[in-house]
SEDOVEX-49585 format. One record per residue: x negated, y negated, z of N, C-alpha, C, O in turn. Coordinates in steps of 0.1 Angstrom, whole numbers, plus 5000, padded with zeros to 4 digits. Atoms other than C-alpha are relative to their C-alpha. Example, Ala and Ser with C-alpha at 12.3 -4.5 7.8 and 13.67 -1.06 7.14 Angstrom:
# residues 2
499150125000487750455078499149885000498149885007 500950115000486350115071500849895008500349785009 
END
This chain:
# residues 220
498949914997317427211061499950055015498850075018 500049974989318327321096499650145001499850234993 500949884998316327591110501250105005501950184999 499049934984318527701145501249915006500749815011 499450004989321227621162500350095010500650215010 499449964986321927661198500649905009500249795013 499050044990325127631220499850015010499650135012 500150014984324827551258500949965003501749894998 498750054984326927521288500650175005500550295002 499249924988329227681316500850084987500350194986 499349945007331727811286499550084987498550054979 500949955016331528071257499250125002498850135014 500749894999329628391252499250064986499049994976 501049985011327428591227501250004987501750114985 498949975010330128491196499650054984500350054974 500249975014328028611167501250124993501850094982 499649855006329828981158501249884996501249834985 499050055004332928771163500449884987501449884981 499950095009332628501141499550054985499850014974 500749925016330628711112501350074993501650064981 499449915003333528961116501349954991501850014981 499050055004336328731108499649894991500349804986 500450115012333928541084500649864994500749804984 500250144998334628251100498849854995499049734996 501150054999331728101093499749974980498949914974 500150015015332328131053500449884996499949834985 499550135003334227801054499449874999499749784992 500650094996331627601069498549965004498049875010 501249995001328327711064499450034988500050114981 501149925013325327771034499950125004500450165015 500649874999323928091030498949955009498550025019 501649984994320527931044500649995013500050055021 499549984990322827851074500450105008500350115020 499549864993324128171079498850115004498950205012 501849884998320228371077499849925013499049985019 501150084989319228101107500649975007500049895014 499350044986321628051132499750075011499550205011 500349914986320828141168500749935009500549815011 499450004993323028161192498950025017498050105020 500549974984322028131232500450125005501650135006 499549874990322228461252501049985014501950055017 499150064987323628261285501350005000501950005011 498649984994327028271279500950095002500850204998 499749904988329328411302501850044994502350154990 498649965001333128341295500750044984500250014973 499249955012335728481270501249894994501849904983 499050095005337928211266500349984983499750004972 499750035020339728121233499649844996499349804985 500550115001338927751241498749964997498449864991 501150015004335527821240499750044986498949984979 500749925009335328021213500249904983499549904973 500150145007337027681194499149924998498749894986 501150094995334627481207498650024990497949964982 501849965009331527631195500550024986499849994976 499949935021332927751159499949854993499249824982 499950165004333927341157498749974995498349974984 501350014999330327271167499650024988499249924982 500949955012328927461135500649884992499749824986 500150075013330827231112499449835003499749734996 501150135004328326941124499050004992498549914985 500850065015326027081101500349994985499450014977 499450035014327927031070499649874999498849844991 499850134997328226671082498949974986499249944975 501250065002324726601073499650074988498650034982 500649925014324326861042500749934991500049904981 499050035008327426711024499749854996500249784987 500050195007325926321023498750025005498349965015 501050004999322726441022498949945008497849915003 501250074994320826311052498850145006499050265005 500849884994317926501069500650055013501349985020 499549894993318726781092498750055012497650035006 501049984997316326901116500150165001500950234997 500249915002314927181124500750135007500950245001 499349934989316627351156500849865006500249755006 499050034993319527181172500550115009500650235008 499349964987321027221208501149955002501149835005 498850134994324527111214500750085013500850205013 499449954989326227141250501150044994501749984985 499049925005328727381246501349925006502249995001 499550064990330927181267500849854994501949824997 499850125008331026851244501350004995501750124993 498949965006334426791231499549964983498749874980 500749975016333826861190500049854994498949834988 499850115003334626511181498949895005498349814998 501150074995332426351204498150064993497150004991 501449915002329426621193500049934985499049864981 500350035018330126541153499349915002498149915001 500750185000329726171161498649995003497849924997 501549994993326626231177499050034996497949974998 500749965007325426451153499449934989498249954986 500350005012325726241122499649865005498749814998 501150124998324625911139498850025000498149964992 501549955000321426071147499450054984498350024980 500749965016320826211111500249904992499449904982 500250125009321725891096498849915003498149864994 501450084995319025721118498950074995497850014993 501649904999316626031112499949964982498849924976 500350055013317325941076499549914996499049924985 500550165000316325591078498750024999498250014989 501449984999313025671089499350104989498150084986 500649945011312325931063500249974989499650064981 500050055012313325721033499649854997499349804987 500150155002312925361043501349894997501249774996 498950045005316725301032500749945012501249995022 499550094990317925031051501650015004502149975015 498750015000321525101045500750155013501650155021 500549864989321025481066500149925017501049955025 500050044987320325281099501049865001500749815011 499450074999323024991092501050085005501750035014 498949934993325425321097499650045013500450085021 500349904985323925461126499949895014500449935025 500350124990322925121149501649935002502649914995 498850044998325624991164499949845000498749825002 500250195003325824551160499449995012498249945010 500650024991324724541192499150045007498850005018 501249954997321924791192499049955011498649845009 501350044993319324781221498850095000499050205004 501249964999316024881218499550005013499449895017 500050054984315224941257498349985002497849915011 501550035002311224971248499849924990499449984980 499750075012311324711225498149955002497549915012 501350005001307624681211499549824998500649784995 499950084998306524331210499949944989499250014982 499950055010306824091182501450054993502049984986 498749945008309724321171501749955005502249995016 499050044994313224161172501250115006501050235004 499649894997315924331187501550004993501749924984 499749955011319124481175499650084988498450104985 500949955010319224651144499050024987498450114980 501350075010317024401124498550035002497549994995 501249964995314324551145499550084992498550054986 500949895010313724851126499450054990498550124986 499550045016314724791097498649924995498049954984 501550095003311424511099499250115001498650164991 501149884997309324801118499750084987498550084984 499949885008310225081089499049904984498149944977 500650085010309324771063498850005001498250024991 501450065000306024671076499450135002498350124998 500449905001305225071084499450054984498250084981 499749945014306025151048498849914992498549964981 500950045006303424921037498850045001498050024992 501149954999300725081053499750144991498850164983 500149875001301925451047501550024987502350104990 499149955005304325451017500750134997501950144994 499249875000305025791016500750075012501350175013 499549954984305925801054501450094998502650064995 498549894995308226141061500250035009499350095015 499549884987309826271087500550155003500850214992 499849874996310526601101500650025013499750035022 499249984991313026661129499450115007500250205008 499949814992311626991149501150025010501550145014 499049954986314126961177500949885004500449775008 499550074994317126811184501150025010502150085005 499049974990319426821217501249915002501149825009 498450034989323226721225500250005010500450125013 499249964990324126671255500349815004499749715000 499550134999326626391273499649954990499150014980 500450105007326026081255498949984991498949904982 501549995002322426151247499750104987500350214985 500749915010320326251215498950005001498349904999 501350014998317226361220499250044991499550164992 500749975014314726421189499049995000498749874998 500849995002311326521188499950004987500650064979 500350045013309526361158498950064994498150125001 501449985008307126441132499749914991500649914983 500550125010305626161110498950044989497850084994 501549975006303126231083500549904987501549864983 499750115008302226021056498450024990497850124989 501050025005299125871035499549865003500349774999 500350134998297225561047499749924987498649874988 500350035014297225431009500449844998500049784988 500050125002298325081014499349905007498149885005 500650144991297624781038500849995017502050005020 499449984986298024761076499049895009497949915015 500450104993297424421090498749934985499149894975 501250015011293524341068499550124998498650104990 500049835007293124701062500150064990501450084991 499549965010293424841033499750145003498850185010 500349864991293925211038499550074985499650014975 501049965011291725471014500750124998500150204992 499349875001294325761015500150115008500650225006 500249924988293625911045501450055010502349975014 498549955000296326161059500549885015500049785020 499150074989298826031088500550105007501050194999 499349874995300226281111500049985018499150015026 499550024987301926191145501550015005502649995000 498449954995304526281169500649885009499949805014 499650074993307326091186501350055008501850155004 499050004993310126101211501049894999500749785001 498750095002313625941205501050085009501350205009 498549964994316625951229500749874996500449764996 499150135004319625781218501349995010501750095017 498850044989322625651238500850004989500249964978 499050025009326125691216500850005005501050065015 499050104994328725511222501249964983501049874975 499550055011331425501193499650014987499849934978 500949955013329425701168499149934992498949944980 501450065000326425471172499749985009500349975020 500849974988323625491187499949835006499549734999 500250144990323625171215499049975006498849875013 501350074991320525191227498550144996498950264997 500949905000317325411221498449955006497649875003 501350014996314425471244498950114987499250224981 501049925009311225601222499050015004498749965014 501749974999307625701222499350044988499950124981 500149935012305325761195498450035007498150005018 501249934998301725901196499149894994498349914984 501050125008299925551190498650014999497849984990 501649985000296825651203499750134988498550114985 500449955014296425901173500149954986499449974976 499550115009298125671150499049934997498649944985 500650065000295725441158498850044995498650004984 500649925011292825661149499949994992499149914987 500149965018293625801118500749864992500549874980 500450115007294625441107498549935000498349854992 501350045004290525371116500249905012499349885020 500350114991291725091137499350035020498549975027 501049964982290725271177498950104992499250154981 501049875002287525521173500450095005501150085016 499549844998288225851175499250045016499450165021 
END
């Protein structure tokens, strides 16, 4: 469940009193949403356009509570985004974040666009969206229980950016390995390119050299 949101940019100002007052916010939020939201101090203007803008914003996290994908922890969206473009953005990214934390192939068929590019594309791994789809498969054999955890994700332009958390159990097989149950726990970086409410391209990073490790295969 989402921790925080925070709104950024040139437009917009402190709108909590306002939006509690007119319990705006009853339409389109949980209770656990309404104890955890944080608003940015930075903004400056009064406008009524703004004040659209951001209220829109909040109903991205329904998006993702209403068809149950994962949510992360804190979200950033530029305040700036037009709401339409921000949703899309939003729920591509939680559909992909979902993929990775269940293994359900059908999760990243919505989120990848047909002509997905992987721009670090790791080697042996095809590209498009048959890429990950393989990756997540032959992962899941090592570490069946592999979960994710979103801590942070940013909006802005085109771009999603998503610090990972991975943890797991090394309980299956990884290459001639057989793993003895030994935990898993590494971080990653995802930015995604969206284009038409898929993601078109994602650079990544993951924490192999710990990976590596705690699967046994590099020495500590």
């Amino acid at each position: 469940m989402t921790k925080h949101l925070q709104l950024f940019g040139k437009t917009g100002y402190a709108l909590w009193s306002i939006i509690t007052e007119s319990k705006m916010l009853d339409s389109v939020l949980t209770p656990t949403h309404k104890e955890s939201i944080m608003f940015c101090k930075s903004f400056q203007s009064r406008s009524s356009k703004a004040i659209v803008a951001l209220i829109a914003s909040l109903v991205t996290l329904q998006a993702g509570a209403t068809d149950n994908l994962l949510q992360p922890r804190h979200i950033s969206i530029e305040a700036s985004l037009p709401v339409a473009q921000a949703q899309q953005q939003v729920l591509a990214a939680e559909r992909y974040y979902s993929f990775w934390n269940t293994g359900e192939a059908h999760y990243a068929e919505a989120a990848l666009a047909p002509d997905f590019i992987d721009t670090n594309l790791p080697a042996g791994r095809p590209q498009g969206p048959r890429g990950p789809i393989l990756a997540s498969k032959g992962f899941r054999a090592a570490v069946p229980d592999l979960k994710l955890e979103v801590e942070e994700m940013i909006v802005a332009g085109d771009k999603v950016v998503g610090r990972l958390h991975f943890t797991g159990h090394f309980s299956g097989s990884f290459g001639d390995r057989q793993g003895d149950g030994r935990t898993i726990d590494f971080m990653a970086v995802d930015i995604y390119t969206v284009r038409n409410g898929r993601i078109a391209e994602n650079w990544h990073m993951e924490d192999n050299l710990s990976l590596m490790q705690q699967l046994g295969i590099v020495a500590r």
